[in-house]
N, C-alpha and C positions, 0 to 999 in steps of 0.2 A: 569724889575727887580725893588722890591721895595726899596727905598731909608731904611735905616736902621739908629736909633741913640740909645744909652744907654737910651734916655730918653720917645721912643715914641715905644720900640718894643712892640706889643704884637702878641705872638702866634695864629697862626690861623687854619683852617685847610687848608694844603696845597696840600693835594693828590686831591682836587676838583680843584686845582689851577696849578697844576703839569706840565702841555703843558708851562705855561706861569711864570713861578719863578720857583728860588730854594728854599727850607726851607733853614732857619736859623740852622745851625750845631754848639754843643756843643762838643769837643772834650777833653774827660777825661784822663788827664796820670797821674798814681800816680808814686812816688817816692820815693824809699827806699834805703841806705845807700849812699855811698860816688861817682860813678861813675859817675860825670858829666860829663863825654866827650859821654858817651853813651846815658846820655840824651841832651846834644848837639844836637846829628847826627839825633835823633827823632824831636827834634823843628824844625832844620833845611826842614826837610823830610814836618812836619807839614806845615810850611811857605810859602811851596815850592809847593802847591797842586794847580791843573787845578780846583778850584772854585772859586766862587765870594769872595773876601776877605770880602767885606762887611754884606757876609751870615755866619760868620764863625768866635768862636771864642774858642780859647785853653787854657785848666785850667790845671794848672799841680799842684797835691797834693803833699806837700812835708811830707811825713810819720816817717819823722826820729821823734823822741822822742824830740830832739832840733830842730828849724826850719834852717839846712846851706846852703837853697836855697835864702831865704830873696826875694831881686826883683832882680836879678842878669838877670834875661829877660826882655825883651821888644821888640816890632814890629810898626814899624809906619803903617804897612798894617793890619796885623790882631789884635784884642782886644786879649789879652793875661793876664793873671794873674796866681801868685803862691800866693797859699794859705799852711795851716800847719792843718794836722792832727796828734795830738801826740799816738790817741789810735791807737794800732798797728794794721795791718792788711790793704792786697790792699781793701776788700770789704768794710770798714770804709772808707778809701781816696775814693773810687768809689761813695759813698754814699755821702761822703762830697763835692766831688767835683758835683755832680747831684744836692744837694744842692742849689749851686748859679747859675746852668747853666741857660741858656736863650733858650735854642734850644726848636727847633719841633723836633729835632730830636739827641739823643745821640751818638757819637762816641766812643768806647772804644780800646784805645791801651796800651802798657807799656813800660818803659822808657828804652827799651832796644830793641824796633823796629825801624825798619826804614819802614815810611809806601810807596808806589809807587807814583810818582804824581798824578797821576789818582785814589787813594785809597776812598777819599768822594764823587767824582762823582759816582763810576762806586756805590759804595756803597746804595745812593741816590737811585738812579734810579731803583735801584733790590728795593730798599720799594716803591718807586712810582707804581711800575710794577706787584705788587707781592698782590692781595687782602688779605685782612684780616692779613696781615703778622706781625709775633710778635719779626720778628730779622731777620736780615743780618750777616752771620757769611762767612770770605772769607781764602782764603789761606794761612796761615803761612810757609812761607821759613826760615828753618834753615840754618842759615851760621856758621860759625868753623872760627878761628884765623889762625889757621894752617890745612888744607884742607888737603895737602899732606904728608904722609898718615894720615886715620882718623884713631882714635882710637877707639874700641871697643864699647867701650860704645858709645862713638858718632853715630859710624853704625847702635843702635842700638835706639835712640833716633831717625832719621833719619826715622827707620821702622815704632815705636809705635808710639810717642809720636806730639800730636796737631794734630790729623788725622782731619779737620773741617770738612770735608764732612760726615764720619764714624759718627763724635759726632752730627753732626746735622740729618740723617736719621737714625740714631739708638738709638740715646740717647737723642735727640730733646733740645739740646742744641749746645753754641757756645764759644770756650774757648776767654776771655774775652781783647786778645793780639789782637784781629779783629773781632768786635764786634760793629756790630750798630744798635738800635732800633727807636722808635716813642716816645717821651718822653709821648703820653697818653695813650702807654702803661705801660710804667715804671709805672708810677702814678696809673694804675688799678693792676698791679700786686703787686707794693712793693717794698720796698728796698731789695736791696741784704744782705744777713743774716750776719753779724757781726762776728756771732762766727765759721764760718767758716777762717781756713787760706788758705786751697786750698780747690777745688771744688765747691765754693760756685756758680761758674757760671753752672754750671750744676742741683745745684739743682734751681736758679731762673731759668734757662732756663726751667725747667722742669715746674716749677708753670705758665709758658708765655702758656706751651703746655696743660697743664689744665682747661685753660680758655679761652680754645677754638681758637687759633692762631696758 
């Protein structure tokens, strides 16, 4: 494993390198209105993952129009930073926070996941494994506060909604709560569109499947 500092990384390519290192992971969470305890249990989840701490590092966008994240985080294992994006919208924090990252490779989740320990390995390893691959998109589990009974709507969010399998072989994209790419291709395809508020991951997902990935 290669040693790593703020002041000596540079990006390589690492699929020729794959048997013998991890990539360097950038892991993106933006954040919008007042529920820190929900993004808590996401840093947490984050901190807590079977990778090299030293390949791996989490930016959390704070999207409110006032910044009342500040530095209220820190990790002595993983490099961690909050940053402030005032223009609204997650695909502006996604973008922002893509911005300063370092990785070979981006993570995208939202501040109201809890990802599994195993979430950037198994992650990793499907882009290691997978030629020409323009995204890794993996299972979203809904949980409910109150499980017993669900309500209606809930059964029904349950059915439709975050299908990642469905949206990746039918719609060739990956909704962006589990979500990890190669940051060259980020770079060859683009930022995600701004003026989107929802769907924006589907339509870059779609631009990844047009250029041949």
């Amino acid at each position: 494993m290669d040693d790593y500092s703020s002041q000596d990384y540079q990006p390589r390519n690492w699929k020729a390198q794959a048997e013998c290192r991890w990539p360097f992971v950038s892991v993106i969470v933006p954040f919008f209105g007042t529920n820190t305890e929900q993004l808590d249990r996401c840093v947490n989840a984050l901190l807590a993952q079977e990778y090299p701490c030293d390949r791996l590092e989490v930016i959390i966008v704070d999207n409110n129009a006032l910044p009342m994240l500040h530095d209220c985080y820190s990790s002595s294992t993983v490099f961690l930073s909050v940053i402030h994006e005032s223009h609204p919208g997650s695909y502006c924090a996604r973008n922002k926070g893509v911005s300063i990252a370092r990785g070979e490779v981006y993570a995208f989740t939202d501040s109201d996941c809890v990802p599994t320990r195993d979430w950037i390995q198994s992650g990793v390893r499907l882009l290691q494994a997978t030629p020409n691959c323009g995204l890794v998109a993996g299972c979203i589990v809904l949980t409910f506060r109150n499980p017993n009974p669900l309500r209606l709507f809930e059964i029904y969010d349950l059915c439709i909604n975050l299908r990642q399998e469905v949206f990746i072989r039918e719609f060739h994209f990956g909704a962006t709560a589990n979500m990890m790419i190669c940051s060259a291709v980020f770079e060859k395809v683009g930022k995600f569109d701004e003026a989107f508020f929802s769907g924006g991951d589907c339509e870059w997902g779609q631009r990844v499947w047009k250029n041949d990935y």
